[in-house]
PDB file with one MODEL, atoms N, CA, C and O in Angstrom:
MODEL        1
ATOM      1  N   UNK A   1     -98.811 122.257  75.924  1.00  0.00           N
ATOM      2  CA  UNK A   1     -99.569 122.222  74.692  1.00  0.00           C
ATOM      3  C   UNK A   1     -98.608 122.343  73.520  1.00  0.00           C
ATOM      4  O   UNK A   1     -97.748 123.221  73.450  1.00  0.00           O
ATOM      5  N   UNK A   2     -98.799 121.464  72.665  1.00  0.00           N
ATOM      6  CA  UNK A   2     -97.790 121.452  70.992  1.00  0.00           C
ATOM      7  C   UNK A   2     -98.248 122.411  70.367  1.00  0.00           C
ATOM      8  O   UNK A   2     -99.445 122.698  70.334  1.00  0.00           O
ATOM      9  N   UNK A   3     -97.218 123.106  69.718  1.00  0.00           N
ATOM     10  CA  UNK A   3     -97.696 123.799  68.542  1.00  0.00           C
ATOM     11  C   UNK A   3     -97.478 122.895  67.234  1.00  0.00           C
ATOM     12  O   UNK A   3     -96.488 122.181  67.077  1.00  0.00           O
ATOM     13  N   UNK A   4     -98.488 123.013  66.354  1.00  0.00           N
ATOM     14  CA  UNK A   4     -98.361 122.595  65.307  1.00  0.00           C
ATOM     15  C   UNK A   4     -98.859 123.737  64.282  1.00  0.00           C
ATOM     16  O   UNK A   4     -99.733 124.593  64.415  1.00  0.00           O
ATOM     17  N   UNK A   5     -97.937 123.425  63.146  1.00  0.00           N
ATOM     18  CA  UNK A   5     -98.265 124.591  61.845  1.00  0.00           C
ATOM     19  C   UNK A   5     -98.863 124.236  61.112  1.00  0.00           C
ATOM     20  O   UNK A   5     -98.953 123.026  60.903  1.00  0.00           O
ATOM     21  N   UNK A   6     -99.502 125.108  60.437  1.00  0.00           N
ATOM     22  CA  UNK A   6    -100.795 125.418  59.685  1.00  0.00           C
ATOM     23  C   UNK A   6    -100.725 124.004  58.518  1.00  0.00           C
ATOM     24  O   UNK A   6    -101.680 123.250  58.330  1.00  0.00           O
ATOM     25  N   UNK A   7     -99.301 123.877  57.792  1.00  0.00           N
ATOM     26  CA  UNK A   7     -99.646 123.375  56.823  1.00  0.00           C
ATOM     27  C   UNK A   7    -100.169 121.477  57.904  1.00  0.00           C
ATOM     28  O   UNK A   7    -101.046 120.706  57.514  1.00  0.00           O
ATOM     29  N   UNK A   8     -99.582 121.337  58.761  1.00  0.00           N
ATOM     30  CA  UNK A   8     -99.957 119.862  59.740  1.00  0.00           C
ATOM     31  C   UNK A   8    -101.208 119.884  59.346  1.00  0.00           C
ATOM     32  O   UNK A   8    -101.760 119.013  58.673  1.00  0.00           O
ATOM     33  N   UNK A   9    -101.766 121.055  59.826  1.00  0.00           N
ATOM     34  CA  UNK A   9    -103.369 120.964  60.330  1.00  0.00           C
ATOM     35  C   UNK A   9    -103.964 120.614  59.523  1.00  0.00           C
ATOM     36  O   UNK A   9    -104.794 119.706  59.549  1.00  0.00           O
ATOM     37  N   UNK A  10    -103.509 121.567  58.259  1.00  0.00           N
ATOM     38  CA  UNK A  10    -104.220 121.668  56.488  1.00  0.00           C
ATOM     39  C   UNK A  10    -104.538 120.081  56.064  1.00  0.00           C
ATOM     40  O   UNK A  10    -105.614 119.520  55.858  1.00  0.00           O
ATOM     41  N   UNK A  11    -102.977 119.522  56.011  1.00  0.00           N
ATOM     42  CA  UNK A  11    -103.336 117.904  55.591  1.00  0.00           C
ATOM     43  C   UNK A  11    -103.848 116.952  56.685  1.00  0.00           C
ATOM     44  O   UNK A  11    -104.668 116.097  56.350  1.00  0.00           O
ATOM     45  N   UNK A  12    -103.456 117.020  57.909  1.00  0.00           N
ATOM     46  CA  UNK A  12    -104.664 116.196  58.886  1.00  0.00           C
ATOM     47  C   UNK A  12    -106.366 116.936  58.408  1.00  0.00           C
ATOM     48  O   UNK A  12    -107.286 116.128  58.542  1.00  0.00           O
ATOM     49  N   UNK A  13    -106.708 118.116  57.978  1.00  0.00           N
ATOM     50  CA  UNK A  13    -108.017 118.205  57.387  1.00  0.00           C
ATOM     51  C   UNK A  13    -108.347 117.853  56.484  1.00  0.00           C
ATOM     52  O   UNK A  13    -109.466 117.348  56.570  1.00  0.00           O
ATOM     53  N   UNK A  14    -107.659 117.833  54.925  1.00  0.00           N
ATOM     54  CA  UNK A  14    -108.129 116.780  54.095  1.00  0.00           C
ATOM     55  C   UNK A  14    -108.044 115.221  54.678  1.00  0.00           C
ATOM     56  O   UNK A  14    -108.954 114.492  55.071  1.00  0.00           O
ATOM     57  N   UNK A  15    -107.148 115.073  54.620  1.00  0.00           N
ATOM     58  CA  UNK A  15    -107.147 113.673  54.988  1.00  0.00           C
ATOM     59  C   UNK A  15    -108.152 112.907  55.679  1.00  0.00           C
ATOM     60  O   UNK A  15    -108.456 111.766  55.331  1.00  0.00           O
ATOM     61  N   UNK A  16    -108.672 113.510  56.649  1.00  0.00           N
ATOM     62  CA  UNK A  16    -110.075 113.561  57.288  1.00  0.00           C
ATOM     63  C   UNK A  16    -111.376 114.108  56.681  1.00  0.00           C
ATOM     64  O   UNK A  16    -112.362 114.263  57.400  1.00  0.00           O
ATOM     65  N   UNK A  17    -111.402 114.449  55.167  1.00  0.00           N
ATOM     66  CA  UNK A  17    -112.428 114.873  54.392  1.00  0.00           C
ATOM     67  C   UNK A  17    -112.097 113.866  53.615  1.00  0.00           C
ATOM     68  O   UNK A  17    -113.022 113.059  53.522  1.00  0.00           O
ATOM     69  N   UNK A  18    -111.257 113.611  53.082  1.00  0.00           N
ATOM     70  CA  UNK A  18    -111.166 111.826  52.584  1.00  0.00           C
ATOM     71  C   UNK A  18    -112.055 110.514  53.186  1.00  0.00           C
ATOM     72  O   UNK A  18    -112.762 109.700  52.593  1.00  0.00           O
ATOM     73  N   UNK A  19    -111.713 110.664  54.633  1.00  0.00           N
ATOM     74  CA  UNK A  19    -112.210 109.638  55.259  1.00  0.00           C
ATOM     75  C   UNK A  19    -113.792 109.135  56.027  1.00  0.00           C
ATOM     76  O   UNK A  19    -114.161 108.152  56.670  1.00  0.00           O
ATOM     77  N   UNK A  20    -114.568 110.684  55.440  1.00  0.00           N
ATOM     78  CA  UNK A  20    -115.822 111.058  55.472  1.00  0.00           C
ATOM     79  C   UNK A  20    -116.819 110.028  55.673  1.00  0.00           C
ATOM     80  O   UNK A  20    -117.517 110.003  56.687  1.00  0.00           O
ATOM     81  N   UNK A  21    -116.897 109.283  54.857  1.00  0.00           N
ATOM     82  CA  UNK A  21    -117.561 108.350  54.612  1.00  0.00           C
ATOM     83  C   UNK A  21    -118.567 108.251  53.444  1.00  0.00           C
ATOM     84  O   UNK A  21    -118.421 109.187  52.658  1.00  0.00           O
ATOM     85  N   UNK A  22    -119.811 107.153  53.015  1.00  0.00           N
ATOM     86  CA  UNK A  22    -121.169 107.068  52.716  1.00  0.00           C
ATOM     87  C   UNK A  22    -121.877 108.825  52.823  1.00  0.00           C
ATOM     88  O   UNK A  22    -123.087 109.042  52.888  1.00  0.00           O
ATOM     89  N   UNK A  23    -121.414 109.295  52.823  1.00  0.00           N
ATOM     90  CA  UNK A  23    -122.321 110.619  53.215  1.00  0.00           C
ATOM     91  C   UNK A  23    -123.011 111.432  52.241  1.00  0.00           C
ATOM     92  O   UNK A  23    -124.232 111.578  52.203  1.00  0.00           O
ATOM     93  N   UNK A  24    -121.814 112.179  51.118  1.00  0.00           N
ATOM     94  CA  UNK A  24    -122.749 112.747  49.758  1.00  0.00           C
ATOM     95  C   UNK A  24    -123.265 111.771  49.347  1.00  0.00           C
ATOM     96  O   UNK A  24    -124.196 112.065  48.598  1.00  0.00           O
ATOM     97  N   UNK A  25    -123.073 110.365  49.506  1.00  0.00           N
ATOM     98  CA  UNK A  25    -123.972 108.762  49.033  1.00  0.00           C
ATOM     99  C   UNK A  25    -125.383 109.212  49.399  1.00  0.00           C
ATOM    100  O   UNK A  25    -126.389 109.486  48.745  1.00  0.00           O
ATOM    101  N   UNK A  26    -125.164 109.191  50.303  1.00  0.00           N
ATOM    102  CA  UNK A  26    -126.466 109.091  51.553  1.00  0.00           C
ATOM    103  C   UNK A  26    -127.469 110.450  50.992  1.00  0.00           C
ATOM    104  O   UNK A  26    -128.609 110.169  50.623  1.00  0.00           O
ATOM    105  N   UNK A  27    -127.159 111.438  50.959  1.00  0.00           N
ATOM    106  CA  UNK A  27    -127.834 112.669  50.652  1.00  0.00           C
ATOM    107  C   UNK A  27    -127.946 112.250  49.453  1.00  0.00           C
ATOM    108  O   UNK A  27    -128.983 111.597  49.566  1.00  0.00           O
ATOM    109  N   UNK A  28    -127.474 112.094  47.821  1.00  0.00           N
ATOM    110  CA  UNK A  28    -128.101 112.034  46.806  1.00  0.00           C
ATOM    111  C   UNK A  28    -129.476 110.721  46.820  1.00  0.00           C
ATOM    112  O   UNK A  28    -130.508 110.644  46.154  1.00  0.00           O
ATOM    113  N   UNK A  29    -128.892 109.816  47.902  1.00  0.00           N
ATOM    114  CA  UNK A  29    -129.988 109.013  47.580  1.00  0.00           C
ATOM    115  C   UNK A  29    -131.654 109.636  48.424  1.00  0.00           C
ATOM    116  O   UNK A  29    -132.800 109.537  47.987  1.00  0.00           O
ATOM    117  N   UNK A  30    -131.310 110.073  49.340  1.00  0.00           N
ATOM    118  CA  UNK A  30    -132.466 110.268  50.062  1.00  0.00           C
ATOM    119  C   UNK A  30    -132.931 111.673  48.762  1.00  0.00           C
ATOM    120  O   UNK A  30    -134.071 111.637  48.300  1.00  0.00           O
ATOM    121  N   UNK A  31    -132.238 112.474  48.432  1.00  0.00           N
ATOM    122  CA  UNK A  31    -132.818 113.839  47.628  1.00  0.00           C
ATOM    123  C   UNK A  31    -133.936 112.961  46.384  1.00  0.00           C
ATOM    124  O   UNK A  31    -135.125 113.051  46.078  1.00  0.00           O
ATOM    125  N   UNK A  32    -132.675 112.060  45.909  1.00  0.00           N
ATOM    126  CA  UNK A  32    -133.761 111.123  44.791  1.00  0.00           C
ATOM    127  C   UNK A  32    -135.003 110.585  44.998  1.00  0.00           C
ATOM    128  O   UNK A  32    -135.888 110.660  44.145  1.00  0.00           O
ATOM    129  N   UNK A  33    -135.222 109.754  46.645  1.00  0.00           N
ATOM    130  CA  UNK A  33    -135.920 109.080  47.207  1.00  0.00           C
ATOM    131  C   UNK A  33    -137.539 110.073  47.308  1.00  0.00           C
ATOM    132  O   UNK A  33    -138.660 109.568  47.255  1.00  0.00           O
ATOM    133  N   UNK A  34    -137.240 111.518  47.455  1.00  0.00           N
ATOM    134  CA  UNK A  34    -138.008 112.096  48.081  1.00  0.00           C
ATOM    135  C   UNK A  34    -138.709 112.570  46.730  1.00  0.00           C
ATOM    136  O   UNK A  34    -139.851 112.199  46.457  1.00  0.00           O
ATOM    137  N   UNK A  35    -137.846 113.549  45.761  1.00  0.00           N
ATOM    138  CA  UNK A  35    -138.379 113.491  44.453  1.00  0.00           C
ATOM    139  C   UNK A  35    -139.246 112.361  43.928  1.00  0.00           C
ATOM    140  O   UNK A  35    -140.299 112.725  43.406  1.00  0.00           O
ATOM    141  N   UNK A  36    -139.032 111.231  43.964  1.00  0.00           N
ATOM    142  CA  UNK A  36    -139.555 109.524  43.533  1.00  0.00           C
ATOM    143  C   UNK A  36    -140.956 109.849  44.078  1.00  0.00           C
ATOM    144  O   UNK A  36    -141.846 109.946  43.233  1.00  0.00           O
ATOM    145  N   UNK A  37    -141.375 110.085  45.768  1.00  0.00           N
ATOM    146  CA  UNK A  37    -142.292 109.906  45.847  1.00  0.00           C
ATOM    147  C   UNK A  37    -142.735 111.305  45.594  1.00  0.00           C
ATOM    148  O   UNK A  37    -143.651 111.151  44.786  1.00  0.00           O
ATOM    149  N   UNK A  38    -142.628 112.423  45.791  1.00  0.00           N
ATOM    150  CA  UNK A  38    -143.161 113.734  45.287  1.00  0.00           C
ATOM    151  C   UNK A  38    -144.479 113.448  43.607  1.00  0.00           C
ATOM    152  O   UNK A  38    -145.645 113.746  43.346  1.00  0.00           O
ATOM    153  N   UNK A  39    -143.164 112.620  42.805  1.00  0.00           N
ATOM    154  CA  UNK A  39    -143.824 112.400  41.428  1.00  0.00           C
ATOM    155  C   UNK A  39    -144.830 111.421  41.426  1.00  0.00           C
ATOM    156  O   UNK A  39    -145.923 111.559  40.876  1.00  0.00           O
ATOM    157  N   UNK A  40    -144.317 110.078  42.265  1.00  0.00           N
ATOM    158  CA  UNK A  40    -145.460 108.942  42.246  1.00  0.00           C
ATOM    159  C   UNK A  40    -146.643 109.742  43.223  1.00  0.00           C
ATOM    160  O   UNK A  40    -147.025 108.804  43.923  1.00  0.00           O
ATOM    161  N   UNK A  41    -147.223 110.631  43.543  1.00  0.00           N
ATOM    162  CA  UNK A  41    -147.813 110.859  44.330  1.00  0.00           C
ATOM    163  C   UNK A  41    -148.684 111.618  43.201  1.00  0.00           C
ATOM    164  O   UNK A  41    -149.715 111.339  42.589  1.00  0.00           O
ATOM    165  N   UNK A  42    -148.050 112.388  43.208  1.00  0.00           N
ATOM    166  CA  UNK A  42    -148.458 113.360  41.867  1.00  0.00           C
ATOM    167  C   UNK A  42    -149.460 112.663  40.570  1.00  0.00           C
ATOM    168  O   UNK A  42    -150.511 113.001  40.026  1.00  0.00           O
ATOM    169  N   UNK A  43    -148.336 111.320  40.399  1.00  0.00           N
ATOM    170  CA  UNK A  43    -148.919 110.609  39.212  1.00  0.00           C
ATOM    171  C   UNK A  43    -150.388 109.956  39.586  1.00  0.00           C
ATOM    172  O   UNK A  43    -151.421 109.909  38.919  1.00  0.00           O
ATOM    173  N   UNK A  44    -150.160 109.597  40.569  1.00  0.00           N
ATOM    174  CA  UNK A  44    -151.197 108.870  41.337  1.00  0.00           C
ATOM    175  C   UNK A  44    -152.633 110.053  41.839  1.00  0.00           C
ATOM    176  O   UNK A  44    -153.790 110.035  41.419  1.00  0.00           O
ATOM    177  N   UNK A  45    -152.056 110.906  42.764  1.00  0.00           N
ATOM    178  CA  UNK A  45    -153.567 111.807  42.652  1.00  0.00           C
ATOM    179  C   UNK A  45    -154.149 112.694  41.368  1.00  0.00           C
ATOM    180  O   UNK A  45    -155.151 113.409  41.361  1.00  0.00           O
ATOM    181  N   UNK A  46    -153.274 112.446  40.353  1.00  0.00           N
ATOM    182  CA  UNK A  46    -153.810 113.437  39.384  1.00  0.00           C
ATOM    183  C   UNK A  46    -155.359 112.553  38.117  1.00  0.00           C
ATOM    184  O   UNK A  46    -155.943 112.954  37.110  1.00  0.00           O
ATOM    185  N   UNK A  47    -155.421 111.411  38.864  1.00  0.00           N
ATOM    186  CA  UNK A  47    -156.258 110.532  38.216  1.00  0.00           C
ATOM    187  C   UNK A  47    -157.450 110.234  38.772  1.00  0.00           C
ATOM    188  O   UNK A  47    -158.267 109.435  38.313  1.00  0.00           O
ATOM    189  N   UNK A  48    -157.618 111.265  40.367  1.00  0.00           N
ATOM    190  CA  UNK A  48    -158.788 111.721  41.250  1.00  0.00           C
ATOM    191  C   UNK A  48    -159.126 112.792  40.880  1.00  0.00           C
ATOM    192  O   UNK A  48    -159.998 113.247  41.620  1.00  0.00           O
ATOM    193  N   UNK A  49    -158.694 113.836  39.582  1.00  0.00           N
ATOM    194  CA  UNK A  49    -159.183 115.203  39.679  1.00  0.00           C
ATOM    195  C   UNK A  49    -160.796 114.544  39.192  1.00  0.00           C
ATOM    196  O   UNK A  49    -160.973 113.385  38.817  1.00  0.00           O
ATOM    197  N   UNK A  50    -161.964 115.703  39.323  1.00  0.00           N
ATOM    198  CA  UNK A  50    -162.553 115.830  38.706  1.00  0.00           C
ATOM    199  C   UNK A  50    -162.648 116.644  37.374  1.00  0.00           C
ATOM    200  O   UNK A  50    -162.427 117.848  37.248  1.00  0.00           O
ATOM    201  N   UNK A  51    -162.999 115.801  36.454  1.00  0.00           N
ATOM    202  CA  UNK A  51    -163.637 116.667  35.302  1.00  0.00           C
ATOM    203  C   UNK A  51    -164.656 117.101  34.978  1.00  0.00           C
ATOM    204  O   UNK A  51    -165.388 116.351  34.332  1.00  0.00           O
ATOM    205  N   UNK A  52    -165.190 118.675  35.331  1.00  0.00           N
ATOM    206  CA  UNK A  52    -166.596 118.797  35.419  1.00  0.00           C
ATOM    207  C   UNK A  52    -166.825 119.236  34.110  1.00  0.00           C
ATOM    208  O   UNK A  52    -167.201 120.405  34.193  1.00  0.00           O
ATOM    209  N   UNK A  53    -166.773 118.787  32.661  1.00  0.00           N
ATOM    210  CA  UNK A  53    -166.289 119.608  31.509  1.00  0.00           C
ATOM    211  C   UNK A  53    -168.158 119.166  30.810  1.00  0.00           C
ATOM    212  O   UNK A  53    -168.522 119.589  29.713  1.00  0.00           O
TER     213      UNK A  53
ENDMDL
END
């Protein structure tokens, strides 16, 4: 088994947080996606309330 030192490891771990991918992509869009319909939903049933005034 190799030893390798800390600082190896350190930059093979960024370097590999570099190469991540689409991912915080992916999460802001779905967070947006879900908000989107939260509101269109909202907008949309709030025009079934009754007004018993």
């Amino acid at each position: 088994m190799e030893h390798n030192p800390a600082s190896t490891w350190l930059t093979e771990a960024a370097s590999a947080v570099e190469q991540q991918g689409p991912g915080n992509l992916l999460r802001v869009v779905l967070i947006v996606m879900v908000v989107g319909c939260v509101l269109t939903a909202w907008f949309l049933l709030r025009g079934y309330r009754r007004k018993d005034d």
